[in-house]
Each structure stands twice: as structure tokens, then as C-alpha cells.
C-alpha positions, 0 to 999 in steps of 0.5 A: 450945938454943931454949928454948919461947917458950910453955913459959917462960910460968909458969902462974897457979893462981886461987883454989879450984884445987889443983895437986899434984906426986907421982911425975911425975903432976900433979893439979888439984883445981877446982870442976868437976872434977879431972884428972891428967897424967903427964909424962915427965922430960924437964922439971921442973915446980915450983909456986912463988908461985902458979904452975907453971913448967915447965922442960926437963931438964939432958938432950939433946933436953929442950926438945922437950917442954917447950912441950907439957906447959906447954900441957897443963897450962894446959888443966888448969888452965883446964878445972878452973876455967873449963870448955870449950866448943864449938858445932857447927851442923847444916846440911841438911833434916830434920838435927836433935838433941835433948839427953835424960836432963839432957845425957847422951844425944844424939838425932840425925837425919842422914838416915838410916832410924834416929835415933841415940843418943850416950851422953856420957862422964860429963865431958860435958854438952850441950845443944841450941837448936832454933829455927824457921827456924834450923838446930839449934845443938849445945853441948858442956861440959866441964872436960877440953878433949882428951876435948871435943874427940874427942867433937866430932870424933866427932859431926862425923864421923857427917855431914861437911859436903860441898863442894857444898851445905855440908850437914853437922855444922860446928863454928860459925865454920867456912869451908867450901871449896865446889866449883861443881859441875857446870857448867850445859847449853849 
């Protein structure tokens, strides 16, 4: 049986963050929020010296999914303490978006005959940088990393970027594959 190389790792608990166990759901409290994960029985989770050390089951096929709550619980752990972020990049002419109502809504301009608003889930802040010159950045906060991460998707998915020109939302750092486009005349 190969055990997780990731789940062995036990996870520090920092200071200001309570982790609970009660009924297979385990709940962290932090300074910027607080959120729960049910797991399955396939692995025992124990708090102990200020870690969380998550181990599978005495069943078959246990180990399958021991690396992924440790991982999830990680997050957890993180986002409550820390919090998450993201960058994405507005690339093309007239592409612009502005934060209203204290991070809360998003106005975007994508080029089409109406600017659209995206209402931000309660979790979620965001906050937009409109230089001169530069292409509008977007920056998305939050504490819980799998809801960040569906609303980014979400936003990207109004205007992905295109292989010729790279017009588009793109996550920063991102490496487009670009396509030549149509060869020149003879």
C-alpha cells in the first residue's frame, strides 16, 4: 500500500486559528473567516501539538484519498489565516473593468453592445488597476481558494484569450500558445 507523500505531511495550525473535529466535518475558525469540510471515512484526521495529521483508514483503497483532504485541509488552513489571490490581465482595445460598491460588484467592458455586471459572492473581494498605457489588471481576494478559483474561471470564460492576437482575459503569468495566422500573399 503507497502511502501519499503529500498526506503524510502533518499541517501547522498558526496562532489565532481554531481547528475542530465533530462528526467527520472539520471546522476552521481564523481571522478571515471561517470554513468546513466533511471527509469521508476513508482517513482519520487527529489534531495533536498543534498540527493536523491526516492518515487512511485500516480499509481497502483508503490511501486513495488521503493526499487530497490533506491537501483541502491545507487550503483551509491557509485561506483562514492568510487568504488567496489572484491576478488576471485584460488584454484588447476598449477591454476594461472597474470594482463598485466596495469590491462587491464588477463592471466589465469586453466588447460587447452592453457592459456587464458580476455580482461577487459574499467570500469575495476584488479590486481593479487602471493605468494609462497599461492593460487593466483584475485582483480577486478571498479566504476560500475553491470558490476564488470558480469565480476566476467564471470571469475568464466571458472572453477567452485567442491564439492570433492574445486578446482576452488571461490569468497574469500566463503563456499563451499563439497560432501565425494566415500566411501573407505572393
Amino acid at each position: 500500500m503507497a502511502l501519499s507523500r503529500i498526506g503524510k505531511l502533518p499541517i501547522a495550525i498558526p496562532a489565532g486559528t481554531e481547528v475542530t473535529i465533530k462528526d467527520n466535518v472539520l471546522t476552521v475558525k481564523g481571522k478571515l473567516g471561517t470554513l468546513s469540510q466533511d471527509f469521508h471515512g476513508d482517513v482519520d484526521v487527529k489534531i495533536e501539538d498543534g498540527h493536523i495529521h491526516v492518515a487512511p483508514a485500516n480499509i481497502p483503497n483508503a490511501s486513495a484519498k488521503h493526499g487530497l483532504y490533506r491537501a483541502l485541509f491545507f487550503n483551509m488552513v491557509k485561506g483562514v489565516s492568510e487568504g488567496f489571490e489572484t491576478v488576471q490581465e485584460f488584454v484588447g482595445v476598449g477591454y476594461k473593468a472597474e470594482a463598485k460598491a466596495n469590491g462587491k460588484q464588477l463592471e466589465l467592458s469586453l466588447g460587447f453592445s452592453h457592459n456587464m455586471i458580476f455580482v461577487m459572492p459574499d467570500e469575495i473581494t476584488c479590486e481593479t488597476i487602471n493605468e494609462r498605457g497599461k492593460n487593466p489588471i483584475l485582483k480577486l481576494r478571498s479566504y476560500d481558494k475553491q470558490l476564488l478559483g470558480q469565480v476566476a474561471a467564471k470571469i475568464r470564460s466571458y472572453r477567452k484569450p485567442e491564439p492570433y492576437k492574445g486578446k482576452g482575459i488571461k490569468f497574469e503569468g500566463e503563456v499563451l500558445r499563439r497560432k501565425a495566422g494566415k500566411a501573407a500573399g505572393k
